[in-house]
N, C-alpha and C positions, 0 to 999 in steps of 0.2 A: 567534756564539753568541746565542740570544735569550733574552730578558730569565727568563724562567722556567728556566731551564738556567741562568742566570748567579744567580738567587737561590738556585736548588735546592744551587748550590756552595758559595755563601758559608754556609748554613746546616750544608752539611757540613763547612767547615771550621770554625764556630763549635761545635757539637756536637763534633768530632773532639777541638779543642784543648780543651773542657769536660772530656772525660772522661778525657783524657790527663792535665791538672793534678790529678786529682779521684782517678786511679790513683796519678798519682805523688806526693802526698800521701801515698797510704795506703801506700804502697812504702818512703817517703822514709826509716825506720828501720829497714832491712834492710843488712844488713853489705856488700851490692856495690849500687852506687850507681846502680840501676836508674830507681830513681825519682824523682832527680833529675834525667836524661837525659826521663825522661818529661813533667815539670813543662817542662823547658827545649823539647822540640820543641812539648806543649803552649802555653806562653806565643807562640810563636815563629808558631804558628798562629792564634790568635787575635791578634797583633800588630796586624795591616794593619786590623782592623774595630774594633780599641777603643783610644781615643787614651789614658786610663790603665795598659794594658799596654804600648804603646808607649813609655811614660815608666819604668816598671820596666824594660824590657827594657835601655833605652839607659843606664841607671845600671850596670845589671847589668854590659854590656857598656866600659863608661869605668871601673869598679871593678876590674875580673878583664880586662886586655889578654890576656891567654891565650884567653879564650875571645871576646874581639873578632877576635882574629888567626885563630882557627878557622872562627866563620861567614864571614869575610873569604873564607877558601883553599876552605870546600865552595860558596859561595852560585852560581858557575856551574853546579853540577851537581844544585841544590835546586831541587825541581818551582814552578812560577812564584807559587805564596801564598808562600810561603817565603821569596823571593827579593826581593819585595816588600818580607816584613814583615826582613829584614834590612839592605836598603835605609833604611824606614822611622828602623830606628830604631839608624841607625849614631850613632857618637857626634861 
């Protein structure tokens, strides 16, 4: 992959996980819990590229074992940013 291809992605997933925290935000007070799922794959996205989300995430994750054990059982079948930022920021 060359270097232009490899930024063009990292920006999409920066952008991606931007807008998905930024939705799930404006979601987060609706009766089914849409946009907390949004916040979390957002976060989750932007992980791997900012060491402050990284440090939320891994509290998140050490706080709520439920949902440690979750990205645990999907992160084999999560596309590889994902996968990364679950690694990142196991606890």
């Amino acid at each position: 992959m060359g270097a232009l291809t490899a930024s063009l992605l990292t920006l999409l997933h920066k952008v991606t996980g931007s807008v998905l925290v930024v939705f799930g935000i404006v979601l987060f007070p609706m009766p089914i819990p849409v946009g907390l799922l949004m916040i979390a794959f957002g976060l989750l996205f932007l992980a791997p590229y900012f060491r402050p989300v990284q440090i939320v995430v891994r509290k998140l994750r050490c706080r709520f074992s439920q949902v440690d054990g979750a990205l645990r059982k999907v992160k084999r079948r999560c596309p590889p940013v994902l996968r990364v930022a679950i690694e990142k920021t196991a606890p």
